[in-house]
Structure formats: C-alpha cells, structure tokens
N, C-alpha and C positions, 0 to 999 in steps of 0.2 A: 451091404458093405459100403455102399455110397456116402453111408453118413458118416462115415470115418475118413474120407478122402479129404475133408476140411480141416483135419488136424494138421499143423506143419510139416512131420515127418513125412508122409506124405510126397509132399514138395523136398524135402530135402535126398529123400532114395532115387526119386527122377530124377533130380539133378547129379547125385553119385553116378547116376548110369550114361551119363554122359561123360567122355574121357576125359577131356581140356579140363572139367570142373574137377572131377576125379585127380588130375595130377597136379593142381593147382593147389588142392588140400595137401597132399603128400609133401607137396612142393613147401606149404608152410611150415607143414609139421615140423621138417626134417630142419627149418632153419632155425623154429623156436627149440630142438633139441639142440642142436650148433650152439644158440646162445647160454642154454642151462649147462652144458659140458665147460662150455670157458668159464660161467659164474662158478660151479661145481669145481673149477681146479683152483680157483683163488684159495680156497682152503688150504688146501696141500700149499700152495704156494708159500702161504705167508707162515704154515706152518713150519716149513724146509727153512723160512728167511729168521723165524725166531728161532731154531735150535742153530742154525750156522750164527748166530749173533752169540749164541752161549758157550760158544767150541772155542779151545785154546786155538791163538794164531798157526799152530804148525797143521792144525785141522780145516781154520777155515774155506780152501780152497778146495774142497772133497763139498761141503756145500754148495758154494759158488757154480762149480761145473754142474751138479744136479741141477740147480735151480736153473742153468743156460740151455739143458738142452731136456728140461723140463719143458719150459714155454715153448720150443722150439715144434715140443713134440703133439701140446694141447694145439699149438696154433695149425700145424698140418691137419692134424684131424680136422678142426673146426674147419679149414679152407676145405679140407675135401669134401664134407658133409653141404656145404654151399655149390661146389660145382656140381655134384650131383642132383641137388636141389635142382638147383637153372636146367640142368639136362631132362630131369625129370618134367618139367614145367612145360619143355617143347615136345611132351608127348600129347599131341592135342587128336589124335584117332587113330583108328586100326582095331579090328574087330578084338584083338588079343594085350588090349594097352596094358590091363592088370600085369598081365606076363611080362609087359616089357616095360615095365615099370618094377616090376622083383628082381629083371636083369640088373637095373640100374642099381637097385636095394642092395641085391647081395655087391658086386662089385664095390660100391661104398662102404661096406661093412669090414670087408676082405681090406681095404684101400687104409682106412682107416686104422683099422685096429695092427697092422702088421705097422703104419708109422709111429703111431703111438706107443707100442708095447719096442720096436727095435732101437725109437731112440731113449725111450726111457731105461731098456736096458741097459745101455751103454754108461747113463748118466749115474744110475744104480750103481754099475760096477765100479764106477771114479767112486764115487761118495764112498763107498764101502773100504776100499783102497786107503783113500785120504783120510777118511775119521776112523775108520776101522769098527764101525758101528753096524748093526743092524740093517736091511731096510725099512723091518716093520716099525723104523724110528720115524718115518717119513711118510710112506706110503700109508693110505688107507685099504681099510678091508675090502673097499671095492675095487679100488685101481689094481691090489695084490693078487684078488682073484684075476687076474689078465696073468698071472704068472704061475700057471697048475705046475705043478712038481718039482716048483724051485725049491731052496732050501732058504735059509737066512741069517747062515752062519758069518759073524763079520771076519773074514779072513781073507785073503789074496788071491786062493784058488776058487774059495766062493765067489768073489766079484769077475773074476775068469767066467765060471761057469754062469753066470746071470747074463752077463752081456754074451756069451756062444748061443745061450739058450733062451734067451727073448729075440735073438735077431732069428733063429729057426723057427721058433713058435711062428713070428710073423710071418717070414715067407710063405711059412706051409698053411697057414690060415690065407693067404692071399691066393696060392694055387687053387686050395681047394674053392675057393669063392670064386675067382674066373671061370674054373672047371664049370662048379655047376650054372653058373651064368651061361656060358656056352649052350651046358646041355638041354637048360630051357630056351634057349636061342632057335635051338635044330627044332624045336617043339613049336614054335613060329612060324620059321620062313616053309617050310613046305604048303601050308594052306593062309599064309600072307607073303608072299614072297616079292611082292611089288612095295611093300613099306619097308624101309630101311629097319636094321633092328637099334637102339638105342649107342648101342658099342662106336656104330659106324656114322651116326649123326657125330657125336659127341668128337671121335676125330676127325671127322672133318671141318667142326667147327673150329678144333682146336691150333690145325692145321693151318684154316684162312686167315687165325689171329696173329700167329708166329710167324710165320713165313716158312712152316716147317714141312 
C-alpha cells in the first residue's frame, strides 16, 4: 500500500480530515453556488423584463412588481447562502465538525428557500393579478418546481392562493429545517458539550455586530 501513498489524493483525504480544511472547502462551495444562483436568475430576470416590455400599458405594472420583488428574493437567498458560508468557515475543530457543519447546511437551506419561495410568491400573485397571465409565463421549470401543488390558473383567487401558499410552503420548510438542525444539535453537545454548537457562535457574532 505504500506505493500508493504518493498519489495526490492521498494528501488531499488527510487534509479533508482536518476540520478548518474541511469547512474552508464547504465554505467555498457554498459561495461559488451563491454566485451560479444570482448568474442562474439573470435568465428569468431579463426573461420577466422582455415579456413586461410586450404587455399593453394597463399590464405593465403586474411585471414591474414581479421583477422588484424577484431580485429582492434572489438577493436574500444569495446573502444567506454567504452568511452561512463565513459561519461555516469559523468551524475550525471539534471532534463532530461534519455534524455541525450539516447544522449550519440544513439551517441555510430552510433560511433560504422559505425567502425565496415567500417573496416570490407574493410577486407571482401581483403579476398574475395585473397581467392576468400565467406563471408558467415567467417562471422556469426549475424555480416552479419550488411550488409542489400549486396551480397556474391566471385568475384572482389563483394569485390569492400562490401568495397564502408559497408564504406556508416556506415557513413550514423553515420549521422543519431548524427542527432537524436542533435534533442534530442534541446529537453533539452531550459528548462535546464544551464547543459551542454553530447556531450559538453565529448569534453571538451577530449580536457583537449590531448592538443587539
């Protein structure tokens, strides 16, 4: 087996098994995914900006609000996916970093996707309102899958129900992602209970920054 130890990988799984290295990679990943999500919504974007440039004047404003709280919604995510990054970043040891580094995962996920998905509802249900159009006019088949069991009927009670039932999706995707953050949490502190877990770093950093 020794003459295999001179291969790179090698050197790169010993350094995986160090934490600091370990959450430093995560820590990239997550910001070059941060970057593909905001390149990835320029699509949609300029898509939403060509068909609002084709709508009679009494429509274009059902555009306009999509497209406001469109970017509103790509840019929270994008910010979240970066705080959790840098959080991630300051997991430099503790026998269970993996674990508390999925804390941090799922929480981001949960964080993320209940911003994105409640204020695009919202935006969905003006546009639908005001053009009285679809959303599968706008939206792609990826961002639409964020929306299981909606409908996409353009009418008044449908733009009702998009925005009641994107802002619930999110919430309840956000419980359920602290929940199990926690439950891996209690999986932690009993046999590390002298390292903070991620949750408790993160406000308290956030804390000293604010004055809060």
């Amino acid at each position: 087996m020794e003459k295999y130890r001179s291969f790179f990988m090698q050197a790169v799984l010993e350094r995986l098994a160090q934490p600091a290295f370990f959450s430093r990679v995560v820590s990239i990943a997550l910001r070059a995914m941060a970057a593909l999500i905001a390149l990835f919504s320029l699509t949609i974007f300029f898509k939403v900006g060509k068909l609002t440039f084709e709508m009679t004047p009494n429509r274009v404003l059902g555009g306009v609000f999509f497209e406001a709280f469109y970017v509103v919604a790509v840019y929270a995510a994008v910010h979240i996916f970066f705080l959790r990054a840098r959080e991630i970043e300051e997991i430099k040891s503790g026998e269970f970093y993996a674990l508390a580094i999925l804390v941090s995962l799922l929480k981001m996920v949960g964080e993320a996707y209940c911003a994105f998905v409640s204020l695009i509802a919202i935006g969905g249900g003006l546009f639908v309102w005001f053009t009285n159009q679809g959303l599968g006019n706008v939206l792609g088949s990826l961002v639409r899958a964020l929306f299981p069991g909606i409908g996409d009927d353009p009418n008044f009670m449908e733009g009702i129900e998009f925005m009641a039932s994107g802002v619930f999706i999110g919430l309840a995707a956000l419980v359920f992602a602290y929940a199990a953050s926690q439950a891996l949490t209690l999986l932690i502190r009993p046999r590390n209970g002298a390292q903070q877990s991620p949750s408790v770093e993160f406000n308290q950093n956030y804390r000293s920054r604010f004055g809060s």
